[in-house]
N, CA, C and O atoms as a Tripos MOL2 file, in Angstrom:
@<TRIPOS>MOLECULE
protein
  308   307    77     0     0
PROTEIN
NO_CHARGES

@<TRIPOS>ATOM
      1 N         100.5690   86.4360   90.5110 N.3       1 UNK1
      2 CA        101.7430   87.2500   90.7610 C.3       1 UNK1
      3 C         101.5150   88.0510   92.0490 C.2       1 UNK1
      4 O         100.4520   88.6260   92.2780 O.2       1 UNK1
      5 N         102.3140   88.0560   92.6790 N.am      2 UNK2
      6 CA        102.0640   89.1350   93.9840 C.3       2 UNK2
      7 C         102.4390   90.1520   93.8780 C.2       2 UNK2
      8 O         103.4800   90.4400   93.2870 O.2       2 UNK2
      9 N         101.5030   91.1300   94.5510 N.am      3 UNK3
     10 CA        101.3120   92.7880   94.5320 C.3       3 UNK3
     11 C         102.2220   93.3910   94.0160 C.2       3 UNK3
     12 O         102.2170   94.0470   92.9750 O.2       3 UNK3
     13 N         103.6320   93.0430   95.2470 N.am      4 UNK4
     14 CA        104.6490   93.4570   95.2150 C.3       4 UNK4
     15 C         105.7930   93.8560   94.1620 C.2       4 UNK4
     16 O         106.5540   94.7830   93.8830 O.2       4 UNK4
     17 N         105.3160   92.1730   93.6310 N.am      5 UNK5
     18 CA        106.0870   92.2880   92.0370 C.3       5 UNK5
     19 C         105.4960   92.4170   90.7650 C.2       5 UNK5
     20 O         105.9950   92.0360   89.7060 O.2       5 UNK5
     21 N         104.4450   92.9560   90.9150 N.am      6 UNK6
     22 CA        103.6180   93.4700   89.9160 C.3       6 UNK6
     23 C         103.7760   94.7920   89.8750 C.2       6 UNK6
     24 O         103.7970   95.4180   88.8150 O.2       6 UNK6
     25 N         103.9080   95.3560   91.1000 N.am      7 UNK7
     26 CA        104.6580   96.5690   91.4140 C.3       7 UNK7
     27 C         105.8250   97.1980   90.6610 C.2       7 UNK7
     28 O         105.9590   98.1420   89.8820 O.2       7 UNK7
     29 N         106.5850   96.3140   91.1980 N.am      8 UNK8
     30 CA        108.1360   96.4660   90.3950 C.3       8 UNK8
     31 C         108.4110   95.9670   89.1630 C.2       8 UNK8
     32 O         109.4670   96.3070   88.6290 O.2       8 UNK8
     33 N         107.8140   95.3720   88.7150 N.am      9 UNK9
     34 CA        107.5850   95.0280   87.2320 C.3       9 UNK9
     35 C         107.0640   95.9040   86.6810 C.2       9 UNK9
     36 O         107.9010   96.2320   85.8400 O.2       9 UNK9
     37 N         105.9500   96.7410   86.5330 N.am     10 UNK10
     38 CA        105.4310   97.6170   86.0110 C.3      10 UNK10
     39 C         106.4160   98.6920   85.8730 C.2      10 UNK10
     40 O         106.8640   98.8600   84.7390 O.2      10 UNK10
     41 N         106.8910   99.5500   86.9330 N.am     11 UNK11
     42 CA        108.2840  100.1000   87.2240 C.3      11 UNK11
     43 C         109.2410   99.5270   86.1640 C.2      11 UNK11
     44 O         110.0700  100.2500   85.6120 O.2      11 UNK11
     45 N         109.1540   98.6320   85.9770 N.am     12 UNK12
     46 CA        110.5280   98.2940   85.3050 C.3      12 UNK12
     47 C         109.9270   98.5130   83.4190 C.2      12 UNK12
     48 O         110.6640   98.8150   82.4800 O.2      12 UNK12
     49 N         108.9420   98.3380   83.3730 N.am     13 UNK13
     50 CA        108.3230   98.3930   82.2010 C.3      13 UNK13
     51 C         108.7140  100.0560   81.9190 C.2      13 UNK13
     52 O         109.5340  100.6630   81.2300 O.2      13 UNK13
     53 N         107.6630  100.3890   82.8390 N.am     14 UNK14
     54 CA        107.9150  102.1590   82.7960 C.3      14 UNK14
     55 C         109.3550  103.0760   82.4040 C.2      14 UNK14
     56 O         109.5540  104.2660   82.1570 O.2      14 UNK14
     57 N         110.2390  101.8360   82.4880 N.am     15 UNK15
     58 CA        111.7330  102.4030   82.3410 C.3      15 UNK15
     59 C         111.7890  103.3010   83.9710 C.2      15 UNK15
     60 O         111.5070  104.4950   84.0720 O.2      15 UNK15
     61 N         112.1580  102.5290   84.9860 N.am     16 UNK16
     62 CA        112.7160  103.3790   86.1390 C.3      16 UNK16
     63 C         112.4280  102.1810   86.9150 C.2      16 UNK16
     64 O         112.1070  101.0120   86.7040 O.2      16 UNK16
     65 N         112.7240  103.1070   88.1000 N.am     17 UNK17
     66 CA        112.7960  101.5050   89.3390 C.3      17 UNK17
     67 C         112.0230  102.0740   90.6510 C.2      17 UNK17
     68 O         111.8650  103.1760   91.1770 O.2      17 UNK17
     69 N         111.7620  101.1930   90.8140 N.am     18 UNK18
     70 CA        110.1670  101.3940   92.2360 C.3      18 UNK18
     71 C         110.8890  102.1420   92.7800 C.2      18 UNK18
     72 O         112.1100  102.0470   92.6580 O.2      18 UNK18
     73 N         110.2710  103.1170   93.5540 N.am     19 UNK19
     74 CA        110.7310  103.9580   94.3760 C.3      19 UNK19
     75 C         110.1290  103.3460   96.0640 C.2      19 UNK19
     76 O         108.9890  103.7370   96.3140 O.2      19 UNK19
     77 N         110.6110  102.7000   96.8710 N.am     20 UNK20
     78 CA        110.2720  102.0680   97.9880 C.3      20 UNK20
     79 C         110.8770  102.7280   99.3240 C.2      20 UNK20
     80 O         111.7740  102.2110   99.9900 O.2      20 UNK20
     81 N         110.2590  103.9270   99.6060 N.am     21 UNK21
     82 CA        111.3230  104.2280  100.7330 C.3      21 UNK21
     83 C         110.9060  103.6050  102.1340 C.2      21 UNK21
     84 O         109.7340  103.2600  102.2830 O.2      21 UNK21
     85 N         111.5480  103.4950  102.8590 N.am     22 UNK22
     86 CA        111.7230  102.8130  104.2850 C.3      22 UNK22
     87 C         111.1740  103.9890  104.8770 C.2      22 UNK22
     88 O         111.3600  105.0690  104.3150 O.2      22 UNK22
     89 N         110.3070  103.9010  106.2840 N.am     23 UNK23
     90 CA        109.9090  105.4680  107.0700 C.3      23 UNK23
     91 C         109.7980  104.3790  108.3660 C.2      23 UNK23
     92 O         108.9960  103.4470  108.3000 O.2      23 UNK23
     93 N         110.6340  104.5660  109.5030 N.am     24 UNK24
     94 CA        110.0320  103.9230  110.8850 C.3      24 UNK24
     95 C         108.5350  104.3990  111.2020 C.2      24 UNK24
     96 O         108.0330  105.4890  110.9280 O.2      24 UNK24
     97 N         108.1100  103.6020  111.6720 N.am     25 UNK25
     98 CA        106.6790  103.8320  112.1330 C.3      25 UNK25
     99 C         107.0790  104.3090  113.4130 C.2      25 UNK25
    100 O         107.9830  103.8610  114.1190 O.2      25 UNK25
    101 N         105.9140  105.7640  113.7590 N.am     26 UNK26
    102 CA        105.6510  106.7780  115.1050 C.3      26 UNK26
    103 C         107.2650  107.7430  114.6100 C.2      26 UNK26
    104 O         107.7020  108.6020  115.3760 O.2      26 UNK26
    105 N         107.7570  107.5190  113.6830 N.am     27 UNK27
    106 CA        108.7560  108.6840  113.8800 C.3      27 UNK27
    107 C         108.9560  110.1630  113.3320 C.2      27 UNK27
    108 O         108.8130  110.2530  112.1130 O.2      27 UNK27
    109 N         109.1880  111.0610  113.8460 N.am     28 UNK28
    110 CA        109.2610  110.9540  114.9590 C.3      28 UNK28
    111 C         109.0920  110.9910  116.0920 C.2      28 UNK28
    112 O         109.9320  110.9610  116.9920 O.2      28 UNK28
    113 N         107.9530  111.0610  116.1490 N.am     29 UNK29
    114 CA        106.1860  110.8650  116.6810 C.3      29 UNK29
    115 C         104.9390  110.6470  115.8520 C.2      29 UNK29
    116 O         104.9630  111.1960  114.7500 O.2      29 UNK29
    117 N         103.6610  109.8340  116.2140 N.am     30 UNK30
    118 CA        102.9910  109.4900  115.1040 C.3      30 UNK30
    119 C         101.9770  109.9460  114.2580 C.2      30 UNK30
    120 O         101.2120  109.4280  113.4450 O.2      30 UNK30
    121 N         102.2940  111.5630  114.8770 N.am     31 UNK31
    122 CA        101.5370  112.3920  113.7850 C.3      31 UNK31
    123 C         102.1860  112.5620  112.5670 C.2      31 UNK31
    124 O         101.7580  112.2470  111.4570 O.2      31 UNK31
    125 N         103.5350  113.2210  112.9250 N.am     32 UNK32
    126 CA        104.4730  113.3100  111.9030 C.3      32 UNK32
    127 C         104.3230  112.1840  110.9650 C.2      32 UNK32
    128 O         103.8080  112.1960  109.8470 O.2      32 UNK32
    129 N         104.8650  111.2050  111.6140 N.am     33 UNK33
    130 CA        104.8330  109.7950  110.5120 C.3      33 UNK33
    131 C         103.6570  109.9150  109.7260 C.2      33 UNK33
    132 O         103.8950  109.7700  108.5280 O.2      33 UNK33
    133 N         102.2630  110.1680  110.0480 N.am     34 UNK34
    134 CA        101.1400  109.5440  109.2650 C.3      34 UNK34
    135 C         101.3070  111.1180  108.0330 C.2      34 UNK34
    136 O         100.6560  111.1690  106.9900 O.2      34 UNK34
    137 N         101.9390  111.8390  108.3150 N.am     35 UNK35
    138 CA        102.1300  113.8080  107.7120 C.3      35 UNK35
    139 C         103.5400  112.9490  106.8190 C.2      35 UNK35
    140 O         103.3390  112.9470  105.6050 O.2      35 UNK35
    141 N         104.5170  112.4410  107.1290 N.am     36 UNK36
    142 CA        105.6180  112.3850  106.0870 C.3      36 UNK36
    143 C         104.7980  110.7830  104.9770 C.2      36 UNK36
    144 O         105.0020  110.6930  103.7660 O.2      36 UNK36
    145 N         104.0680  109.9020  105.6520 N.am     37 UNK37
    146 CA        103.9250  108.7340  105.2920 C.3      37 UNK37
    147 C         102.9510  108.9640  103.7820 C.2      37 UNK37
    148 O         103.1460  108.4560  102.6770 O.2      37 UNK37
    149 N         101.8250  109.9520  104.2380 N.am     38 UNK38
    150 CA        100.9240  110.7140  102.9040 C.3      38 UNK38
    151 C         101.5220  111.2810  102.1550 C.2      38 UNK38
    152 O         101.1650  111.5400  101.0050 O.2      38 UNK38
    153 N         102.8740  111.6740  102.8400 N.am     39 UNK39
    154 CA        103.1480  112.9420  101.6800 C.3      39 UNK39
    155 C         104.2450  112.1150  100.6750 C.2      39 UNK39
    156 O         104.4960  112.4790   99.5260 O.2      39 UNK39
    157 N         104.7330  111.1520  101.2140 N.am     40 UNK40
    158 CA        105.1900  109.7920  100.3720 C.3      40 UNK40
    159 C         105.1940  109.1650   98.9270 C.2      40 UNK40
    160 O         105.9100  108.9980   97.9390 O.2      40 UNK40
    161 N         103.3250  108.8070   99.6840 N.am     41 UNK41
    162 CA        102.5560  108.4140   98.9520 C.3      41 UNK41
    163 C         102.0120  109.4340   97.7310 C.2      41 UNK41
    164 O         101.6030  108.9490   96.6760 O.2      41 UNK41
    165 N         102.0350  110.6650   97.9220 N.am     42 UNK42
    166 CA        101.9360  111.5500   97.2300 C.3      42 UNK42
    167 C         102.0940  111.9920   95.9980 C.2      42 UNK42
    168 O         101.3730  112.3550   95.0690 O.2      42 UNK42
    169 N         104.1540  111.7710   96.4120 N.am     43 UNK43
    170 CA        104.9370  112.4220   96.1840 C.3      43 UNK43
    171 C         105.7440  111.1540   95.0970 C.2      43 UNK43
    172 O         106.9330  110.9950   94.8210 O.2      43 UNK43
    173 N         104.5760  110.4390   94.6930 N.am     44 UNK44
    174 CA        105.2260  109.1910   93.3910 C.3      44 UNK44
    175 C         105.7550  107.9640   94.4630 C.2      44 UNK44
    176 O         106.3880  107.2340   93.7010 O.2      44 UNK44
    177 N         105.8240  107.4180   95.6740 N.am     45 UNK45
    178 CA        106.4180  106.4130   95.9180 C.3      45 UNK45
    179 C         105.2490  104.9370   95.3870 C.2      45 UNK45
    180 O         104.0200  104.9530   95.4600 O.2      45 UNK45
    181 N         106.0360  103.9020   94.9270 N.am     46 UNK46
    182 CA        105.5040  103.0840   94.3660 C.3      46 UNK46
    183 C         104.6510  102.3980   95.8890 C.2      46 UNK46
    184 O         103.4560  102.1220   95.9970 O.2      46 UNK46
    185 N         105.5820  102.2840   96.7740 N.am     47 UNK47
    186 CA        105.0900  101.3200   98.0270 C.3      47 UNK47
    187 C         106.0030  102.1280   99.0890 C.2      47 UNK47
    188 O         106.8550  102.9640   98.7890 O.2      47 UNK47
    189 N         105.6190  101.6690  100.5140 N.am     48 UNK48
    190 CA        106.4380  102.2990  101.8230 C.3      48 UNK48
    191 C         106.5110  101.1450  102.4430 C.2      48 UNK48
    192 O         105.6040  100.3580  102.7130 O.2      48 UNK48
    193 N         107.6020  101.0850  102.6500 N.am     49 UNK49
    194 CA        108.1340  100.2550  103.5510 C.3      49 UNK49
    195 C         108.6180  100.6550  105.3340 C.2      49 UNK49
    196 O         109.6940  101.1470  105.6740 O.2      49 UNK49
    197 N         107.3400  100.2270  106.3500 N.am     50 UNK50
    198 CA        107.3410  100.7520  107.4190 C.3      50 UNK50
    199 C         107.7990   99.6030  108.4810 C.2      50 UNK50
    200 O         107.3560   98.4700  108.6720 O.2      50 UNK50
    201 N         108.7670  100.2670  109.0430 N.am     51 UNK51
    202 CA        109.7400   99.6350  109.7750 C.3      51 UNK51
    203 C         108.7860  100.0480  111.6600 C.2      51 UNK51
    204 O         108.3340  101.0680  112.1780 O.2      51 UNK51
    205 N         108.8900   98.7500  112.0280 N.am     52 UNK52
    206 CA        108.3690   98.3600  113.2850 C.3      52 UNK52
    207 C         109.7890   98.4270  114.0170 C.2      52 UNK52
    208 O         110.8200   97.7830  113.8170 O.2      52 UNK52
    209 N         109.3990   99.6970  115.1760 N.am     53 UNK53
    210 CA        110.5420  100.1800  115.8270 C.3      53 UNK53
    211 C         110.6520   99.1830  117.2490 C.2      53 UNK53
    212 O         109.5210   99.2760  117.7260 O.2      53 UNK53
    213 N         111.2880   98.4730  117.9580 N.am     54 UNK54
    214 CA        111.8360   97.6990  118.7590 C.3      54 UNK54
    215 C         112.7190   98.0710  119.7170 C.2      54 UNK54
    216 O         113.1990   99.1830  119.4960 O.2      54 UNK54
    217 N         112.9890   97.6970  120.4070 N.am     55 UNK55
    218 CA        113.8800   98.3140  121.8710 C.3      55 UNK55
    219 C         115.2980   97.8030  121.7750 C.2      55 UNK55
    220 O         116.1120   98.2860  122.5620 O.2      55 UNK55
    221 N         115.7910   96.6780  120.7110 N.am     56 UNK56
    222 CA        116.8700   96.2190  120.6340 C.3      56 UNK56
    223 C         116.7940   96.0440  118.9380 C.2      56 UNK56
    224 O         116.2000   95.0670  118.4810 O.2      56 UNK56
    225 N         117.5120   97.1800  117.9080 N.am     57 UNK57
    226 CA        117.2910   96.8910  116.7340 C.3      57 UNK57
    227 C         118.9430   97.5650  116.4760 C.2      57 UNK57
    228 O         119.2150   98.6910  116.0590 O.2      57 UNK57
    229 N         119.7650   96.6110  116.8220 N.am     58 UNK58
    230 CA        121.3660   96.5470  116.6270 C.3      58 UNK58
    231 C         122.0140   96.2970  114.9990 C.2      58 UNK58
    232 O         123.0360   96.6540  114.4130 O.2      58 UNK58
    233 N         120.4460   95.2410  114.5510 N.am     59 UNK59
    234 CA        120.9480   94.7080  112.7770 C.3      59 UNK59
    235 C         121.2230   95.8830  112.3470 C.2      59 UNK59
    236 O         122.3280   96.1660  111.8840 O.2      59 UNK59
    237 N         119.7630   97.1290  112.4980 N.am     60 UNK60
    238 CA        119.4920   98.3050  111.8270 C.3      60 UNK60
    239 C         120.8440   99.5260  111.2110 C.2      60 UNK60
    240 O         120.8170  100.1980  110.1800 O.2      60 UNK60
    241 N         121.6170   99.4820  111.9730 N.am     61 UNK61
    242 CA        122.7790  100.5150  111.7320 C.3      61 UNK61
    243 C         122.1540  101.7790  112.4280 C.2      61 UNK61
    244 O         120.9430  102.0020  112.4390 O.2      61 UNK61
    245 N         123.2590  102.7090  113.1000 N.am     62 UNK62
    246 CA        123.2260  103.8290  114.0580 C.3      62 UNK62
    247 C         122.1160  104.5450  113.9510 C.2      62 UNK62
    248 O         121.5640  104.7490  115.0320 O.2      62 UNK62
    249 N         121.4700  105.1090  112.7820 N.am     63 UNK63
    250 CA        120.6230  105.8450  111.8090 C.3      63 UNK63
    251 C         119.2000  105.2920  112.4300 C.2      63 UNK63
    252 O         118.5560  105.7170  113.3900 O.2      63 UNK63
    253 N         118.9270  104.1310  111.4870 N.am     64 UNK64
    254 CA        117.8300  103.2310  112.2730 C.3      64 UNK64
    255 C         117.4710  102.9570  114.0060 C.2      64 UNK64
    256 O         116.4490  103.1020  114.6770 O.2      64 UNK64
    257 N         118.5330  102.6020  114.2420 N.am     65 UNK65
    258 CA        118.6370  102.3280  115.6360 C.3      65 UNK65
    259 C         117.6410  103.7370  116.3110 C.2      65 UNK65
    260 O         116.4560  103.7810  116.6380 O.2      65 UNK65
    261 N         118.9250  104.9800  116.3330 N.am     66 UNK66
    262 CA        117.7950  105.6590  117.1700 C.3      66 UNK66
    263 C         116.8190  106.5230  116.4560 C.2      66 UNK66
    264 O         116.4050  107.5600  116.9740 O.2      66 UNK66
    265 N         116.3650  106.0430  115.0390 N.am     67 UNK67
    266 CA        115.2080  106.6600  114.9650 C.3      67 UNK67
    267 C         114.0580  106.1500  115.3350 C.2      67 UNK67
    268 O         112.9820  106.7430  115.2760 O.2      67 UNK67
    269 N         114.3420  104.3580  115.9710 N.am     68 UNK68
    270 CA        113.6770  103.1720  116.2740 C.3      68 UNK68
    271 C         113.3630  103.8900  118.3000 C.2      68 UNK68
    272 O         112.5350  103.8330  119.2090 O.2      68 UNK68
    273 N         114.2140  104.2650  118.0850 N.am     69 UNK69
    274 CA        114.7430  104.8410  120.2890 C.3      69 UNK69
    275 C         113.4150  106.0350  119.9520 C.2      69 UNK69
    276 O         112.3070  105.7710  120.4180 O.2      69 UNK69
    277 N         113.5920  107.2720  119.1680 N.am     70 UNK70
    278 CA        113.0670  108.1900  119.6970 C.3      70 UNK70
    279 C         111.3160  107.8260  119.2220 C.2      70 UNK70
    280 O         110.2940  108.3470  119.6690 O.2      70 UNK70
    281 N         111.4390  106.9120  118.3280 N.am     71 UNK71
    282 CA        109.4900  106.0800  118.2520 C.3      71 UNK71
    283 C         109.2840  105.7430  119.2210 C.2      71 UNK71
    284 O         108.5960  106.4800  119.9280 O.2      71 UNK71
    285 N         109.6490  104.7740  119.6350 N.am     72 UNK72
    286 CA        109.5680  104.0950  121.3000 C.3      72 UNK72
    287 C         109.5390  105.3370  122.3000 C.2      72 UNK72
    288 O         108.8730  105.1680  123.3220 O.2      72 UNK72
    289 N         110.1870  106.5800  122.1290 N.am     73 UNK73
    290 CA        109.7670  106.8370  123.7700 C.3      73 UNK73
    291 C         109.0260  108.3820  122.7770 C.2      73 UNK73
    292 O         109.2850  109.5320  123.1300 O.2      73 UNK73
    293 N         108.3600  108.1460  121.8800 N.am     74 UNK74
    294 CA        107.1170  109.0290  121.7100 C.3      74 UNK74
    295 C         105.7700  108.3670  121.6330 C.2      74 UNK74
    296 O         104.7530  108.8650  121.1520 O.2      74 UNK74
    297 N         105.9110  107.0590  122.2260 N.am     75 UNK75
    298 CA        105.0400  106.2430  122.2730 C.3      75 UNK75
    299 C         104.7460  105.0410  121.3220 C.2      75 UNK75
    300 O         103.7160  104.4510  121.6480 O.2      75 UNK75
    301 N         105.3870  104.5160  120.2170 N.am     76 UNK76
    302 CA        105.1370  103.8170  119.3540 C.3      76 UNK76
    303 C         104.8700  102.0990  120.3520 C.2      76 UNK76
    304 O         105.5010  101.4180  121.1610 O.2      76 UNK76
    305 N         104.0110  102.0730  119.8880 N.am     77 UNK77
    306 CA        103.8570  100.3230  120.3870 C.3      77 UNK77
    307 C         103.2880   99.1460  119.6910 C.2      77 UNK77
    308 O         103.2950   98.0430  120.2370 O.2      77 UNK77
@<TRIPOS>BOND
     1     1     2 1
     2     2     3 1
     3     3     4 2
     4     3     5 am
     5     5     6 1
     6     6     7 1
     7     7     8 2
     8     7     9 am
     9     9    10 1
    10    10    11 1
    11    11    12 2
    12    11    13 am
    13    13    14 1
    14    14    15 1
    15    15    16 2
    16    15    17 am
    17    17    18 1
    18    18    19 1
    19    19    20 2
    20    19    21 am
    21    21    22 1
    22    22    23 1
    23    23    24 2
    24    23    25 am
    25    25    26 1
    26    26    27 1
    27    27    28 2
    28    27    29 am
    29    29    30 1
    30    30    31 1
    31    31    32 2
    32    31    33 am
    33    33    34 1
    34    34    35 1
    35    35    36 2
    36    35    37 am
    37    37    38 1
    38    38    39 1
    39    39    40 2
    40    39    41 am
    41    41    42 1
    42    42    43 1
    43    43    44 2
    44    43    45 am
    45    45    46 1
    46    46    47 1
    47    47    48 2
    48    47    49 am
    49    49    50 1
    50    50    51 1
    51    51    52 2
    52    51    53 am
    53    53    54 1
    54    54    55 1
    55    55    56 2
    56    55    57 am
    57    57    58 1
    58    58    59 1
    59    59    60 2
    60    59    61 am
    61    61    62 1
    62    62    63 1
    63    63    64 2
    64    63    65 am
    65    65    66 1
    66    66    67 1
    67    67    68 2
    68    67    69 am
    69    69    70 1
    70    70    71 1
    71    71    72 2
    72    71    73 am
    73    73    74 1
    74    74    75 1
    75    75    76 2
    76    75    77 am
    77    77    78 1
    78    78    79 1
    79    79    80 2
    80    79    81 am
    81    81    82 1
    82    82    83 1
    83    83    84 2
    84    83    85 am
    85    85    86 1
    86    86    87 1
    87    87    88 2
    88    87    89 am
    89    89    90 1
    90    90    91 1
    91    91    92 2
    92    91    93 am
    93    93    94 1
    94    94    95 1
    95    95    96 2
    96    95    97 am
    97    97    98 1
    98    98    99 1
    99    99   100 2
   100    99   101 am
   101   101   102 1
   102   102   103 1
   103   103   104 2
   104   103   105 am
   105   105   106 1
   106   106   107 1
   107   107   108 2
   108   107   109 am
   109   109   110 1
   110   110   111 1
   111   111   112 2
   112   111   113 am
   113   113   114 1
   114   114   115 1
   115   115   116 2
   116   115   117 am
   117   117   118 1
   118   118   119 1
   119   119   120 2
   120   119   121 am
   121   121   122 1
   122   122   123 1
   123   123   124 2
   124   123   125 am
   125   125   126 1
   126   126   127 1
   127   127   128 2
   128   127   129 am
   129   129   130 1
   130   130   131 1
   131   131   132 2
   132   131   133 am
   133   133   134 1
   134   134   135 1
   135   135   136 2
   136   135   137 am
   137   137   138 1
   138   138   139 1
   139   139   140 2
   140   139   141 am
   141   141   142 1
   142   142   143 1
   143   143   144 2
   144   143   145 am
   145   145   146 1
   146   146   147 1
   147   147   148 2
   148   147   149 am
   149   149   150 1
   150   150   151 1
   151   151   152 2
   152   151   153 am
   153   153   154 1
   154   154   155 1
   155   155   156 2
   156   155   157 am
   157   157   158 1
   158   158   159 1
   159   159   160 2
   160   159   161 am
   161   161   162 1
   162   162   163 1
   163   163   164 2
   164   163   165 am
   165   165   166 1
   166   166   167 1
   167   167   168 2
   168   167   169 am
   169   169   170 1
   170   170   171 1
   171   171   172 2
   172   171   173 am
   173   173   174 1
   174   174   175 1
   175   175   176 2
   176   175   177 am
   177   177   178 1
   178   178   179 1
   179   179   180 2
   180   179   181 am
   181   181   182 1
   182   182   183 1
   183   183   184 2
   184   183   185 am
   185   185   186 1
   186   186   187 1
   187   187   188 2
   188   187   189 am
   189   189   190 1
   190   190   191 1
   191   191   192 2
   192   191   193 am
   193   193   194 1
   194   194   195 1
   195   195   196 2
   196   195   197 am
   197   197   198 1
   198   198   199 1
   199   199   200 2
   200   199   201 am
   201   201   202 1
   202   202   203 1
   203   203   204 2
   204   203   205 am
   205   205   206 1
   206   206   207 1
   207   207   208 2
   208   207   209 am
   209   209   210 1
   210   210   211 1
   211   211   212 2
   212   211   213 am
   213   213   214 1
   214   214   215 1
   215   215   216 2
   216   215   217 am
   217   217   218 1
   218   218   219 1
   219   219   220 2
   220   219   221 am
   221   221   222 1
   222   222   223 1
   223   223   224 2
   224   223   225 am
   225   225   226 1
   226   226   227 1
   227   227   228 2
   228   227   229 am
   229   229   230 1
   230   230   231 1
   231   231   232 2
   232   231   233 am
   233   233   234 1
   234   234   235 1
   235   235   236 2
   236   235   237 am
   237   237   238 1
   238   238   239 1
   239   239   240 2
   240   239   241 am
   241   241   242 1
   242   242   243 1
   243   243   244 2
   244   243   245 am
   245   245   246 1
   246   246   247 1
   247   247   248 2
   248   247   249 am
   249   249   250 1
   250   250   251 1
   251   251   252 2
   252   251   253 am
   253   253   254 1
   254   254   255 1
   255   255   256 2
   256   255   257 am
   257   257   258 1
   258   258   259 1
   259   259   260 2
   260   259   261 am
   261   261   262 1
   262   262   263 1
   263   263   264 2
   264   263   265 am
   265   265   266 1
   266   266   267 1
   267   267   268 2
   268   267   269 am
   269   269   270 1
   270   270   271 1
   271   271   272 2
   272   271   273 am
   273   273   274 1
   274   274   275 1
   275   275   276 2
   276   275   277 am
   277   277   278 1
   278   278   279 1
   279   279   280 2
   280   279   281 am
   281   281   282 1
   282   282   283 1
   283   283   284 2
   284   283   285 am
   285   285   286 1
   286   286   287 1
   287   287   288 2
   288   287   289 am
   289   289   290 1
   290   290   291 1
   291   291   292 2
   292   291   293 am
   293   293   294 1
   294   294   295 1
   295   295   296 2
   296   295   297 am
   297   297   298 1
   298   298   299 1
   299   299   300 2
   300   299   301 am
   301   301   302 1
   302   302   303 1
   303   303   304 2
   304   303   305 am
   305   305   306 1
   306   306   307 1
   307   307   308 2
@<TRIPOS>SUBSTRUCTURE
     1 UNK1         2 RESIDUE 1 A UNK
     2 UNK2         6 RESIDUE 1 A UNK
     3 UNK3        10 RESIDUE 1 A UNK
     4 UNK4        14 RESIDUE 1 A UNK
     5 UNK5        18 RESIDUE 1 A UNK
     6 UNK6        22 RESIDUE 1 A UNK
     7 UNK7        26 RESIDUE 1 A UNK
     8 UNK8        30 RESIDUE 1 A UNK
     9 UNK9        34 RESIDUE 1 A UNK
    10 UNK10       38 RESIDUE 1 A UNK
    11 UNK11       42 RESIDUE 1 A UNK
    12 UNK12       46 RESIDUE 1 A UNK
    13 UNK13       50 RESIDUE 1 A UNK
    14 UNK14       54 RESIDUE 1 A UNK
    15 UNK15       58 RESIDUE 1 A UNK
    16 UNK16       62 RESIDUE 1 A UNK
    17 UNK17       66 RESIDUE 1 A UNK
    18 UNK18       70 RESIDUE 1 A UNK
    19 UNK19       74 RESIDUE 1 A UNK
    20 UNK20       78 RESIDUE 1 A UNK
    21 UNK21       82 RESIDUE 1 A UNK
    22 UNK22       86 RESIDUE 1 A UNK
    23 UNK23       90 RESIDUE 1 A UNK
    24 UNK24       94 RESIDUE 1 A UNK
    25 UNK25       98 RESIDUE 1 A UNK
    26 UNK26      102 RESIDUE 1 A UNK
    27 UNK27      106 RESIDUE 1 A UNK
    28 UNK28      110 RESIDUE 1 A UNK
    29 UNK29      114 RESIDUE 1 A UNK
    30 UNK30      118 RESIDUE 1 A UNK
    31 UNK31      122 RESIDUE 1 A UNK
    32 UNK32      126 RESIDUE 1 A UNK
    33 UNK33      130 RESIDUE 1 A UNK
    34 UNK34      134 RESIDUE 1 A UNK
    35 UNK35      138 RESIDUE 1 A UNK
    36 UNK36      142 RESIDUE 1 A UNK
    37 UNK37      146 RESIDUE 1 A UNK
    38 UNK38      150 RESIDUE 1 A UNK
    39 UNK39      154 RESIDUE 1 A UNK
    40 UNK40      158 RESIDUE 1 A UNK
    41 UNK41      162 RESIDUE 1 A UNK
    42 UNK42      166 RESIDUE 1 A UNK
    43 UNK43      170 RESIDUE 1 A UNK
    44 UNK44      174 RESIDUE 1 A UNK
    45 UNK45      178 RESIDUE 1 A UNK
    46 UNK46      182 RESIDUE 1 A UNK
    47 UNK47      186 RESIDUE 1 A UNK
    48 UNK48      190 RESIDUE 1 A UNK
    49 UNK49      194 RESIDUE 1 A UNK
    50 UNK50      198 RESIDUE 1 A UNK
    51 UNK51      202 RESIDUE 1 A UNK
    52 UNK52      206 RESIDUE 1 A UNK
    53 UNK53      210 RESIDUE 1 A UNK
    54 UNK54      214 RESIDUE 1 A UNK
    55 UNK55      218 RESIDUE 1 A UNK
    56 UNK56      222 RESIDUE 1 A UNK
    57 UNK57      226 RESIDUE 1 A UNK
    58 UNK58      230 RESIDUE 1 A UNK
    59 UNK59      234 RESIDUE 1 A UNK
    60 UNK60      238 RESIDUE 1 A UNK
    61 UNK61      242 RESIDUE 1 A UNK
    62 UNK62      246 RESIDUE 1 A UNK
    63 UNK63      250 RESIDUE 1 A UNK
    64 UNK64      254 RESIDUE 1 A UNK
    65 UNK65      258 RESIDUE 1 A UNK
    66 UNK66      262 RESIDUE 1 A UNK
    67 UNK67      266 RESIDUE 1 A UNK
    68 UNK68      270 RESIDUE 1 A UNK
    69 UNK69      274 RESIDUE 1 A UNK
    70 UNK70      278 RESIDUE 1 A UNK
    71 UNK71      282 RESIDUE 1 A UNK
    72 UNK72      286 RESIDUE 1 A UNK
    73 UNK73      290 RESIDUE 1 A UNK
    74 UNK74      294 RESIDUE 1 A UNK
    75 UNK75      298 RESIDUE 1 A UNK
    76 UNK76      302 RESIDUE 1 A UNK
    77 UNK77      306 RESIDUE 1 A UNK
């Protein structure tokens, strides 16, 4: 079985549902990120889902987009 859905299976056993939040990586710079990313993990998330910020990320919606812009020009690479 993979990680993932051993993950969410367990979760589902537990009665509730994975808690998976999305966090762009370097945002919004990459101290912060690694300070919100622990406190995440902390704070009950089952898994994080870290989004690799790009110079053209149009799929993302407005939100994403420039939280993807202000990673990139705090240095994310």
């Amino acid at each position: 079985m993979h990680r993932l859905e051993k993950i969410i299976r367990e979760a589902k056993a537990a009665g509730r549902t994975a808690l998976i939040p999305y966090i762009p990586y370097c945002y919004p710079d990459r101290k912060t990120f690694w300070k919100h990313a622990a406190s995440l993990a902390r704070h009950g998330a089952d898994v994080l889902e870290i989004g690799v910020p790009f110079s053209d990320p149009v799929a993302d919606g407005p939100v994403v987009e420039s939280a993807a812009r202000q990673a990139l020009e705090s240095g994310a690479t």
